[in-house]
C-alpha positions in Angstrom: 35.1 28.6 -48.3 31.9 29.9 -46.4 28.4 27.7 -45.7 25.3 29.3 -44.8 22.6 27.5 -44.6 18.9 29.3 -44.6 16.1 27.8 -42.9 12.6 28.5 -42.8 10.7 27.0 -39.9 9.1 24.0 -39.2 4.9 23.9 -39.3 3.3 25.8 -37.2 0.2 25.3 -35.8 -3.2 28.4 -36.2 -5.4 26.2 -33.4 -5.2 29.6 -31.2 -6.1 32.4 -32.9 -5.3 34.7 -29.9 -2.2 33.9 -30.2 0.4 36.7 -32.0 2.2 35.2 -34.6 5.6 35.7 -32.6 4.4 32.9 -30.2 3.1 30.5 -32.4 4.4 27.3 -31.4 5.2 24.0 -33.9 2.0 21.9 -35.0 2.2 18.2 -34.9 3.7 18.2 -38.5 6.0 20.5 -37.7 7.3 18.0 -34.1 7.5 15.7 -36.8 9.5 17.1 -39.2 12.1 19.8 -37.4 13.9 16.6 -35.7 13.6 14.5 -38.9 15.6 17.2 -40.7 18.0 17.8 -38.3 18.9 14.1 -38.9 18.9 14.2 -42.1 22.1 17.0 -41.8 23.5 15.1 -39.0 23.7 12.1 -41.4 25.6 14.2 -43.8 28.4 15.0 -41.0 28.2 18.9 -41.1 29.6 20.8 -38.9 27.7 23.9 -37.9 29.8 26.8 -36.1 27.1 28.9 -35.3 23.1 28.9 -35.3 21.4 32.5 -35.3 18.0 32.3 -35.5 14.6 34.2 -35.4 13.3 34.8 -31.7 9.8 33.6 -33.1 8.8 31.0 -30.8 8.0 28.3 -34.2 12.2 29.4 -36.0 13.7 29.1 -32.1 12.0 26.0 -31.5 13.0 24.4 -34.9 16.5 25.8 -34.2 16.9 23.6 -31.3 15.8 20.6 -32.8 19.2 21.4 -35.2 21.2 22.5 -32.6 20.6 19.4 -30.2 21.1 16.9 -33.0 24.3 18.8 -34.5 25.8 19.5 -30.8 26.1 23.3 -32.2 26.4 25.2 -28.1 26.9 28.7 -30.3 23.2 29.5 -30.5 22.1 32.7 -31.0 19.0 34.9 -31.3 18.8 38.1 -33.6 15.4 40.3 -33.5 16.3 41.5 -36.8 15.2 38.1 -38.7 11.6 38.4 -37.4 9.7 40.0 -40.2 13.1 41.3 -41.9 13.6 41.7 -45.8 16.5 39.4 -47.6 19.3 42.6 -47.4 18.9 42.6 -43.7 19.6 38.7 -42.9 22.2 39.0 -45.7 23.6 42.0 -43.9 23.3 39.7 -40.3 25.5 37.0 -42.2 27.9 39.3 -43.6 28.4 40.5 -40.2 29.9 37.5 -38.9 33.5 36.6 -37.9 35.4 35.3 -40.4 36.5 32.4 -38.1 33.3 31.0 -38.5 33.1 29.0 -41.5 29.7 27.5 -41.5 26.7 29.0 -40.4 22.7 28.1 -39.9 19.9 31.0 -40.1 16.5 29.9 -39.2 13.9 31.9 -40.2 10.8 32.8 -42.1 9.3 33.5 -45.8 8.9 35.4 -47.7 12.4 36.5 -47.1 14.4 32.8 -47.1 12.6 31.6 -50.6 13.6 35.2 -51.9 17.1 34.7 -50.3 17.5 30.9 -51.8 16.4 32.7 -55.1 19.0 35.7 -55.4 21.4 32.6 -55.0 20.0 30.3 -56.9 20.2 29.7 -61.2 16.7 27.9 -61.0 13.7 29.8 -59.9 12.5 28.3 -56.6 8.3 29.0 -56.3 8.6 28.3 -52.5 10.7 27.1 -49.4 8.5 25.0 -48.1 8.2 24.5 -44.3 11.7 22.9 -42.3 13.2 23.4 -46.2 16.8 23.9 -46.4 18.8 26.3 -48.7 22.7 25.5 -48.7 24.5 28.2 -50.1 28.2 27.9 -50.4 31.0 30.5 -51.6 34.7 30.5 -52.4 35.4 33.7 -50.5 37.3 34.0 -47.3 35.2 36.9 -45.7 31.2 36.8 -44.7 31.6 40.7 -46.2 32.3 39.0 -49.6 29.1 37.0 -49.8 26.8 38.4 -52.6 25.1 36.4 -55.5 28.2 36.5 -57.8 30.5 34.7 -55.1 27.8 32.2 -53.9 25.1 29.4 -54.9 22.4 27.2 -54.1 24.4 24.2 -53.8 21.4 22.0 -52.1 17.9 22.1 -51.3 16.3 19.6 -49.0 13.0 19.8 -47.5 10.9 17.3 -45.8 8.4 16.3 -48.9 11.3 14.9 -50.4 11.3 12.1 -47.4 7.3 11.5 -46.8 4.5 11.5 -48.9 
């Protein structure tokens, strides 16, 4: 069986509008939240082979909080996630080795709510902010990951912890 789960950054913060989008950093919100929900996984004793995420300074930031609080050392960065449409992170996952078993994308909408949805039976509006898509599949090989193999097995997002 193969886990991928799809994350979409935490908040991020507009207070300097010179800033490009690439560098935005997390908001307060978001400092909240991106450590909160790494918790919330750790509590649920996952175990993460491999974190790939967006080089965007807001997804690489909220990787971290995941990767410290899971003890996942694999970490990696992929240009392609930045601004990319659902085929090409698919494509970035079906690339992997098939020694890893689970895997964590961080990343950005549109593309992750239109990810969680070609996987999903339920139609998802939006992945909010630090939401979490788990997708699992009964398939041996990433290559065999397509939305006949795999589902939307869980959904968590940080609106389901504070009001």
């Amino acid at each position: 069986m193969k886990t991928v789960y799809f994350i979409r950054h935490a908040k991020s913060s507009w207070d300097n509008p010179g800033l490009k989008d690439f560098d935005r950093p997390l908001n307060h919100r978001g400092l909240r939240d991106a450590p909160f929900m790494a918790t919330v996984l750790k509590n649920k004793k996952i175990e993460i082979d491999r974190i790939i995420s967006s080089p965007a300074n807001r997804a690489k930031t909220t990787a971290g909080f995941f990767a410290r609080a899971l003890g996942v050392t694999d970490f990696l960065e992929d240009e392609v996630i930045y601004e990319a449409y659902s085929h090409e992170v698919l494509d970035l996952v079906k690339s992997q080795s098939d020694d890893l078993n689970q895997l964590m994308i961080f990343g950005h909408n549109p593309t992750f709510t239109s990810i969680a949805n070609l996987f999903s039976t339920t139609y998802i509006a939006n992945l909010p902010t630090c939401g979490i898509v788990r997708i699992e599949g009964e398939i041996d090989h990433w290559k065999a990951l397509n939305e006949e193999t795999a589902r939307v097995v869980d959904i968590y997002y940080p609106k389901q912890y504070f009001n």
